[in-house]
KESE-707727 format. One line per 2 residues: number of its first residue (from 1); their letters; for each residue x negated, y negated, z of N, C-alpha, C, O. Coordinates in Angstrom, 2 decimals. Layout:
<guros>
NUM> a> X/Y/Z/X/Y/Z/X/Y/Z/X/Y/Z  ...
</guros>
This chain:
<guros>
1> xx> -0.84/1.17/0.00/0.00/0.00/0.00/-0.89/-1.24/0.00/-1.70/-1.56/0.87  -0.62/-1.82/-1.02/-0.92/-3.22/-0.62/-0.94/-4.09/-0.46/-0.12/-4.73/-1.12
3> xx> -1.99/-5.05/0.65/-0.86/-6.64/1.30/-1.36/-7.27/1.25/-2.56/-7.43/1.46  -0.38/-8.06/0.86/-0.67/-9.81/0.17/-1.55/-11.05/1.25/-1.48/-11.49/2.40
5> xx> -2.30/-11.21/0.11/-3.21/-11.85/1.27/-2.89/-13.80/0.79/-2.58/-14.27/-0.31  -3.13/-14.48/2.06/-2.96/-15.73/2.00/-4.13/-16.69/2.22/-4.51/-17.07/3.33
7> xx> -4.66/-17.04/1.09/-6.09/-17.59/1.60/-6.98/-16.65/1.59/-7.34/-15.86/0.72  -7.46/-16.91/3.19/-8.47/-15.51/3.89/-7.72/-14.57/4.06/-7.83/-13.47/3.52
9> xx> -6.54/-15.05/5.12/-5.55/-14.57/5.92/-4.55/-13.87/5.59/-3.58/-14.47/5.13  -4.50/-12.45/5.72/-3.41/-11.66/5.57/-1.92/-12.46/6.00/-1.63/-13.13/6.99
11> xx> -1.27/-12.13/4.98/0.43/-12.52/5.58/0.66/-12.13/7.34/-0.04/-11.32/7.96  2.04/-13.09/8.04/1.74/-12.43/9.12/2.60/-11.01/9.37/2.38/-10.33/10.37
13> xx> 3.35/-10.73/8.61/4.08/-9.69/8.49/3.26/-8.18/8.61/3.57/-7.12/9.15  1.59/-8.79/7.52/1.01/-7.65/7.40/0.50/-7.32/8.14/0.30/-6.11/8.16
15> xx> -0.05/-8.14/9.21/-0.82/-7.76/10.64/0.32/-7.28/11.52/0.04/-6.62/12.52  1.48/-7.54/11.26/2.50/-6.60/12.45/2.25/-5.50/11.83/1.96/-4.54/12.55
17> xx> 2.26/-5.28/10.34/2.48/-2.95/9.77/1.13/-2.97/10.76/1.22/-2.27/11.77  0.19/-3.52/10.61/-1.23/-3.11/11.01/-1.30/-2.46/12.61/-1.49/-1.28/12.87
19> xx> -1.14/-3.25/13.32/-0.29/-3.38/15.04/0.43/-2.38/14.88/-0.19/-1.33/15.05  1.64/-2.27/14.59/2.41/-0.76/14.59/1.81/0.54/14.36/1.92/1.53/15.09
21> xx> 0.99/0.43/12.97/0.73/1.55/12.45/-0.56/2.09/13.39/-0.70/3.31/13.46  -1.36/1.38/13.99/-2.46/1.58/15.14/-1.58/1.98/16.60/-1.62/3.12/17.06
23> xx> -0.94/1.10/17.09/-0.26/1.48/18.56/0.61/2.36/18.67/1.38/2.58/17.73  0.68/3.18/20.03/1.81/4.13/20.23/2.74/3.40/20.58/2.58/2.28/21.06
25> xx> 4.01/4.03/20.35/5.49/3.06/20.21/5.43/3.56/21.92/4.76/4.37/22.56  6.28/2.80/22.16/7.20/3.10/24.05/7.78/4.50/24.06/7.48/5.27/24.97
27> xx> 8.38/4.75/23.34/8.94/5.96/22.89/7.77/7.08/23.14/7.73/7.76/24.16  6.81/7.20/22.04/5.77/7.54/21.85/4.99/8.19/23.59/4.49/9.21/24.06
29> xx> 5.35/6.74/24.02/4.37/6.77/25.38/4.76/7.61/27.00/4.14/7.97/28.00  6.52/7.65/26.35/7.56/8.32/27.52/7.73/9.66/27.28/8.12/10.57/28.01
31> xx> 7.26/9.63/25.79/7.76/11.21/25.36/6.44/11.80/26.05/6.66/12.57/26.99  5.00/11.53/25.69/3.77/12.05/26.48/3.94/12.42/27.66/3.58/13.56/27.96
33> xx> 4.62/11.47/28.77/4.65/11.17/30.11/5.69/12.33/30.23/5.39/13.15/31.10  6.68/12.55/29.64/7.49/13.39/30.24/7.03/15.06/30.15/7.20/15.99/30.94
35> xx> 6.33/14.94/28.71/5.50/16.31/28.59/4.66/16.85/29.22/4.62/18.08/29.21  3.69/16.08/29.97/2.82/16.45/30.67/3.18/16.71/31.87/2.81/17.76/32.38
37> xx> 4.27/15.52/32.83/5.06/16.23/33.45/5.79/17.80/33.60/5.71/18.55/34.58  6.27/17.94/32.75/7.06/19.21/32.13/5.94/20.17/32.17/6.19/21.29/32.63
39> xx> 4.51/19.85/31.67/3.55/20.93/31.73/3.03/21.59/33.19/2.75/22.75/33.50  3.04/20.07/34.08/2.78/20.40/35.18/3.40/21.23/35.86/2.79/22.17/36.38
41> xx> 4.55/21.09/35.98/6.01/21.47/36.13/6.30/23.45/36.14/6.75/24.29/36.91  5.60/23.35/34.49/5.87/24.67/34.03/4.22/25.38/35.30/4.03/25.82/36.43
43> xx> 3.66/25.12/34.37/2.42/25.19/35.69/2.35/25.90/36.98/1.64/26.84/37.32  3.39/25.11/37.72/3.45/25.30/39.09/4.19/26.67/39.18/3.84/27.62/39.88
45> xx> 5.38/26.60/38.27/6.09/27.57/38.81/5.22/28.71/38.28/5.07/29.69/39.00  4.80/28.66/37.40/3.71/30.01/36.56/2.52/30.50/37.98/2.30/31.67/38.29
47> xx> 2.06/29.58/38.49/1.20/29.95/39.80/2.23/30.44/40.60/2.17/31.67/40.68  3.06/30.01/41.17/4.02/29.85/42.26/4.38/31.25/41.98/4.21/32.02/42.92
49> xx> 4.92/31.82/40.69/5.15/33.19/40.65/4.45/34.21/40.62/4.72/35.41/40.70  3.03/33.37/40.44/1.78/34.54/39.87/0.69/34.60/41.47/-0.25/35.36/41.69
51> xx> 1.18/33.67/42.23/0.53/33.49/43.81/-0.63/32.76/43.38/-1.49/33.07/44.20  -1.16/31.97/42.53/-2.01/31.16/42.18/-1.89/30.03/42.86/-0.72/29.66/43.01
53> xx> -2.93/29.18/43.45/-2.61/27.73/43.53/-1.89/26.79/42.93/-1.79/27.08/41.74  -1.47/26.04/43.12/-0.31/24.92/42.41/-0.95/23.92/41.40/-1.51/22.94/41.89
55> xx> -0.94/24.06/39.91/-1.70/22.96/39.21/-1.57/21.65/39.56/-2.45/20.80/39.67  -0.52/21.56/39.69/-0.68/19.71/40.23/-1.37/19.34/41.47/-1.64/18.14/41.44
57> xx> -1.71/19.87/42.46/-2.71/19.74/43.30/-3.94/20.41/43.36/-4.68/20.62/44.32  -4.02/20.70/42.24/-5.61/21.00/42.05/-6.34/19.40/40.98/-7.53/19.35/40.67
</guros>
């Protein structure tokens, strides 16, 4: 794709795709958080049944 440049200066539109296409969305960042949670989660009970120590406090 390509973006139109003004001067030196890229349009400012094009530095927002730029910003987006580099950063994780919020979304992005809750979905991680909840997964790793969930891993921990799974984790515990996998020790908890297997008499292993508890991953989240290790």
């Amino acid at each position: 794709m390509h973006l139109p440049l003004i001067g030196r200066r890229r349009a400012p539109q094009a530095r927002v795709l730029e910003v987006r296409a580099e950063a994780p969305t919020t979304r992005e960042l809750l979905v991680e958080s909840i997964r790793a949670r969930e891993s921990a989660a799974l984790g515990d009970l996998g020790a908890a049944a297997g008499g292993r120590a508890l991953c989240s406090l290790s």
